[in-house]
C-alpha positions in Angstrom: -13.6 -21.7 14.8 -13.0 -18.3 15.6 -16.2 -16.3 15.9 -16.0 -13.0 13.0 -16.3 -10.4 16.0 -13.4 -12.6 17.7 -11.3 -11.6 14.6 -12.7 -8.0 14.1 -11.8 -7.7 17.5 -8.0 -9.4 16.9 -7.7 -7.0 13.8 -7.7 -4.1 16.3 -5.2 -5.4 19.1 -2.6 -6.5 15.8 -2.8 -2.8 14.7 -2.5 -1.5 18.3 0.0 -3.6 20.0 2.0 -4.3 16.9 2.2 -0.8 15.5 4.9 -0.3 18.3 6.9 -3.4 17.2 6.8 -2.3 13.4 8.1 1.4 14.1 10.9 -0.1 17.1 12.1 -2.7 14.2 12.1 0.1 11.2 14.1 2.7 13.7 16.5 0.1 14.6 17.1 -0.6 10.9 17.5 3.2 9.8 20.0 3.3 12.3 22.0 0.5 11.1 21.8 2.3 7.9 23.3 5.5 9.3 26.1 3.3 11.2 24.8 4.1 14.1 23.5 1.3 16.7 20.0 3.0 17.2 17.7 2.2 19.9 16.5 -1.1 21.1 13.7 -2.9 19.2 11.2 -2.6 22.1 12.0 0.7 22.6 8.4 2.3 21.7 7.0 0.4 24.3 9.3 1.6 27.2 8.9 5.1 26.0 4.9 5.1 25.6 4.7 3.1 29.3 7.4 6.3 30.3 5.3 8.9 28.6 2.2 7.5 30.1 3.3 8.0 34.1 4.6 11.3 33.4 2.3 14.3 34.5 0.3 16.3 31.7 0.9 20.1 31.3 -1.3 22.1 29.8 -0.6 25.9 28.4 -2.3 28.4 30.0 -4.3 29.6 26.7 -5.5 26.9 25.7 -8.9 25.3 25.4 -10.4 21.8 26.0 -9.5 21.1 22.2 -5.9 20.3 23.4 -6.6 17.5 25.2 -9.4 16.4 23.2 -7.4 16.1 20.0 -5.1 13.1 20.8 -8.3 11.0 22.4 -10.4 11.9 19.2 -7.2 10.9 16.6 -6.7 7.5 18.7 -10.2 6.7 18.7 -10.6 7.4 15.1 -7.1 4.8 14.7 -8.9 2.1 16.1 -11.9 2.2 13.9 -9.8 2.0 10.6 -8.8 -1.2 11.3 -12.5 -2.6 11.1 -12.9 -1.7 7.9 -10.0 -2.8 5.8 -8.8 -6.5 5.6 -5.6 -6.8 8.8 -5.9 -10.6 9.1 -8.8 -12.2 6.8 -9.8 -12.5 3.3 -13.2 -12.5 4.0 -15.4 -9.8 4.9 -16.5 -9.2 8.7 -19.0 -7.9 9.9 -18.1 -4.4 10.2 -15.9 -4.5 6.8 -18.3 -3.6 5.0 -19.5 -0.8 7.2 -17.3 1.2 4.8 -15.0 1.7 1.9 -11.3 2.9 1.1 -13.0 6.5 1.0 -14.7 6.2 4.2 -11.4 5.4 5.8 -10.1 7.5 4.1 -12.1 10.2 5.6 -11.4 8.8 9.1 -7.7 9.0 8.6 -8.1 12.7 7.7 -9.9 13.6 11.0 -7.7 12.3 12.6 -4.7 14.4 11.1 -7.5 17.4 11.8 -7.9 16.5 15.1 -4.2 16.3 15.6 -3.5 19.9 13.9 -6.1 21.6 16.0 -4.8 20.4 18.9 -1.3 21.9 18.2 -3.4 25.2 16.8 -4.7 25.4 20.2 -1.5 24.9 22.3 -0.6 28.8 21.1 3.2 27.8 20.6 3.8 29.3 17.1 6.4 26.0 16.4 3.3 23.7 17.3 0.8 25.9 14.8 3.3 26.4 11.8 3.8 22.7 12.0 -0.6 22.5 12.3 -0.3 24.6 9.2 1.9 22.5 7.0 0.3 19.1 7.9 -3.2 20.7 6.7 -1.9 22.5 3.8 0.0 19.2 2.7 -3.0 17.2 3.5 -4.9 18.8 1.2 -2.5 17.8 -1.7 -3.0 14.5 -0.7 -6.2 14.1 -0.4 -7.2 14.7 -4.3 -4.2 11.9 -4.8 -6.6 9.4 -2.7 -9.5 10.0 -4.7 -8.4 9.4 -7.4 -6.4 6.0 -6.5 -10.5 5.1 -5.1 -11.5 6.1 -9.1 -9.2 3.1 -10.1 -10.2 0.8 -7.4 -13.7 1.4 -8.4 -13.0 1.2 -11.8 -11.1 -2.6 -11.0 -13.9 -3.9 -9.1 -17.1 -1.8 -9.7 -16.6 -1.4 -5.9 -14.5 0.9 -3.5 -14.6 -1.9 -1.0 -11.1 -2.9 0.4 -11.9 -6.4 0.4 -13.2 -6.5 -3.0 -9.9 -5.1 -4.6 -7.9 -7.8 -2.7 -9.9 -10.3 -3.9 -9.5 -9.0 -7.5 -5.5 -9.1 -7.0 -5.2 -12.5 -5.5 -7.8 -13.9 -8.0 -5.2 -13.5 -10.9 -1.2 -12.3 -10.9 -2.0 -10.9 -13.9 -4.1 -8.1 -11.7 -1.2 -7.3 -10.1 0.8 -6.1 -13.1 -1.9 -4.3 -15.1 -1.1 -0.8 -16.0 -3.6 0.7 -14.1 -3.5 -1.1 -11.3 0.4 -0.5 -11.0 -0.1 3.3 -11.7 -2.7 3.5 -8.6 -0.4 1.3 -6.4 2.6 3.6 -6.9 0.5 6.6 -6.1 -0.6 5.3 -3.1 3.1 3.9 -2.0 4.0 7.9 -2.6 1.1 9.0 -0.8 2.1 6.7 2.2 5.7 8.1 2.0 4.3 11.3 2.4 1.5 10.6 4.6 4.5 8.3 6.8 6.5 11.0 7.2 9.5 9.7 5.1 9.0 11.3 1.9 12.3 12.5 0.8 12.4 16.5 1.6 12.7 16.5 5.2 13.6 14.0 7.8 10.5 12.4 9.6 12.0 13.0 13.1 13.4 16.7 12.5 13.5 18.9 14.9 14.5 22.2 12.8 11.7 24.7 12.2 12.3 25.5 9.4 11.6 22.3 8.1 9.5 20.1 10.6 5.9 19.4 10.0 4.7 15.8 12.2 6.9 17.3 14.7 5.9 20.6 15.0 2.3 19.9 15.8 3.0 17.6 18.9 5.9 19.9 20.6 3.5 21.4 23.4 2.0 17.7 24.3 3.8 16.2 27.4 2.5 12.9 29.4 -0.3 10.5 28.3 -1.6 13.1 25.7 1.7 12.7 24.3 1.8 8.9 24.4 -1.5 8.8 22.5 0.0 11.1 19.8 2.9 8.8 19.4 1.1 5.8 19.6 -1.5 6.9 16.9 1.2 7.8 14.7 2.6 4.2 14.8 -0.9 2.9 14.2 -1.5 5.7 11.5 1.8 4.2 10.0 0.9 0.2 10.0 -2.5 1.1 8.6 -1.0 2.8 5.4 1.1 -0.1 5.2 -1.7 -2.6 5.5 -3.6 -1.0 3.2 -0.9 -1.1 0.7 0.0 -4.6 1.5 -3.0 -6.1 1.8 -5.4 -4.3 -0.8 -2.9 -3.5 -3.6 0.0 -4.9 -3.1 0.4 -8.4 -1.7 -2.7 -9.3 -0.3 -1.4 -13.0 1.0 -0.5 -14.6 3.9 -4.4 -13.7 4.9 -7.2 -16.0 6.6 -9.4 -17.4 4.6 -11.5 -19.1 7.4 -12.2 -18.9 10.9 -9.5 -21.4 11.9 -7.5 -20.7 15.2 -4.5 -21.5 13.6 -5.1 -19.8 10.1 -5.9 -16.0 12.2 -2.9 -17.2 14.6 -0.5 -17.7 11.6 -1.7 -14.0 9.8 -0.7 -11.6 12.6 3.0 -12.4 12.4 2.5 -12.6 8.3 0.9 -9.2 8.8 3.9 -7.7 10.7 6.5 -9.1 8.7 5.2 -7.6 5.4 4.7 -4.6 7.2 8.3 -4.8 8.6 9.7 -5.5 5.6 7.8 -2.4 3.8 9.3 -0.1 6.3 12.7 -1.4 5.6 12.0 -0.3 2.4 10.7 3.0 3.5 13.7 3.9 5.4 16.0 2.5 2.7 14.5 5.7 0.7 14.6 8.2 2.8 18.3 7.5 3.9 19.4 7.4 0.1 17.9 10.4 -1.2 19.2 13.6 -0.2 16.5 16.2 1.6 15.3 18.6 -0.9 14.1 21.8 0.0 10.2 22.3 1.9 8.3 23.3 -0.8 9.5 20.4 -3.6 6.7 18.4 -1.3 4.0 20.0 -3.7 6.0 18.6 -7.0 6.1 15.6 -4.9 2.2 15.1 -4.2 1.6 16.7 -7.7 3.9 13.4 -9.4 1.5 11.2 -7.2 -2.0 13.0 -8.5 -0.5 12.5 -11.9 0.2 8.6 -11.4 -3.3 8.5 -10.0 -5.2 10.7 -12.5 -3.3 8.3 -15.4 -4.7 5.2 -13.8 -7.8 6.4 -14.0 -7.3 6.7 -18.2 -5.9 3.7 -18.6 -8.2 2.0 -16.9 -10.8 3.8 -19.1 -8.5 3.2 -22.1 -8.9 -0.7 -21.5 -5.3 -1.7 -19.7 -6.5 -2.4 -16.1 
């Protein structure tokens, strides 16, 4: 048997290593959708080991914030995964440390952390695109919430292991009004939050319309690699949360068997994979809508989760 701090410990390296993997695979695939033959699978992985040789330059006006930002957003990465459920259906000893708020929290110091690190480089590229993440951010942030309202309501707990116990317990769960209208608000939220929401492409490079981009243009070397490699880890934590609390919470561990955690890291990824397919499938059909249809975007979201709360208070969760 594999001892519960053996597979806290495993949930962490399956978000870190494989976070890599699931952004190489869904960038090979939206490049197969553009006709084009995109880069190699492994490709993160050559371009953090690249990024992490490379020598760090710093601008001359700013403070000890900018190098601070990208250690304090990857650090706060790999405490998400301790919390939520990566590989097991039961709880470990540190899920229960905190709930899909509390995460919630720590995913939004991170994008702080990230955004006053570009505020600080004093590029006015890096701080407009500091300006739209935080602006957006706070758009998104009621959405949450709300979508922990209707978990709540579901469970009469916020825990994320609770509310995949509730789904797996019955299909029925899983197609309940309420329960449907929070899942789609999330799955919007992690389009936004991903990067792929349909206004503006995730890996843009125009001013006038980048935002992820923008706040990570004045990094160079290993501060660089971090940023990168938290924003694949940002990315397979949405889409574990979605998967495994709302979603399809399958294909877990329900004891400590060597084989049963073996078998869930590659169940893990291939959801995850197979989410981001879906992901890029969206943002490659729709066409990109001006910058500020991101508010009617979020606003659609708050909506879906503000009417899950009512239903679930009208009796259909």
């Amino acid at each position: 048997m594999v001892p519960p701090q053996g597979v806290q410990a495993l949930q962490v390296l399956t978000i870190l290593l494989g976070a890599p993997l699931v952004s190489g695979v869904i960038s090979h695939v939206e490049a197969r959708l553009q006709g084009r033959r995109g880069p190699r699978v492994l490709q993160p992985y050559y371009d953090l080991a690249k990024l992490f040789r490379k020598e760090t330059v710093v601008p001359e006006e700013s403070s000890w914030v900018f190098l601070a930002g990208p250690v304090v957003a990857f650090g706060c990465y790999l405490i998400v995964p301790l919390l939520i459920p990566v590989l097991t259906t039961y709880g470990l000893p540190l899920g229960y440390m905190g709930d899909i708020l509390g995460g919630g929290f720590i995913l939004a110091f991170a994008g702080f952390s990230v955004a006053m690190a570009g505020t600080e480089s004093g590029a006015p590229y890096a701080q407009l695109g500091s300006s739209r993440a935080m602006t957006f951010g706070a758009l998104i942030e009621p959405t949450i919430l709300f979508v922990v309202f209707a978990v709540a309501l579901i469970t009469s707990t916020d825990l994320p292991y609770a509310l995949a116990a509730t789904v797996r317990s019955s299909a029925s769960e899983v197609v309940s009004p309420g329960h449907v209208l929070a899942a789609v608000a999330f799955f919007l939220v992690v389009l936004a939050d991903t990067g792929r929401v349909p206004v503006e492409t995730h890996s843009g490079t125009l001013e006038l319309g980048m935002i992820d981009e923008g706040r990570t243009l004045e990094h160079s070397g290993p501060p660089l690699a971090l940023l990168q490699w938290g924003s694949a880890m940002k990315q397979l934590i949405l889409y574990t949360i979605l998967i495994d609390v709302f979603v399809a919470p399958w294909g877990l561990a329900a004891s400590g068997s060597p084989v049963s955690v073996a078998l869930s890291i590659p169940a893990l990824l291939a959801k995850a994979v197979l989410l981001g397919c879906i992901f890029a499938v969206i943002d490659n059909l729709f066409s990109k809508l001006r910058l500020f249809k991101i508010t009617e975007f979020l606003a659609a979201a708050f909506l879906l989760a503000v009417l899950a709360v009512f239903v679930f208070y009208a009796g259909g969760g």
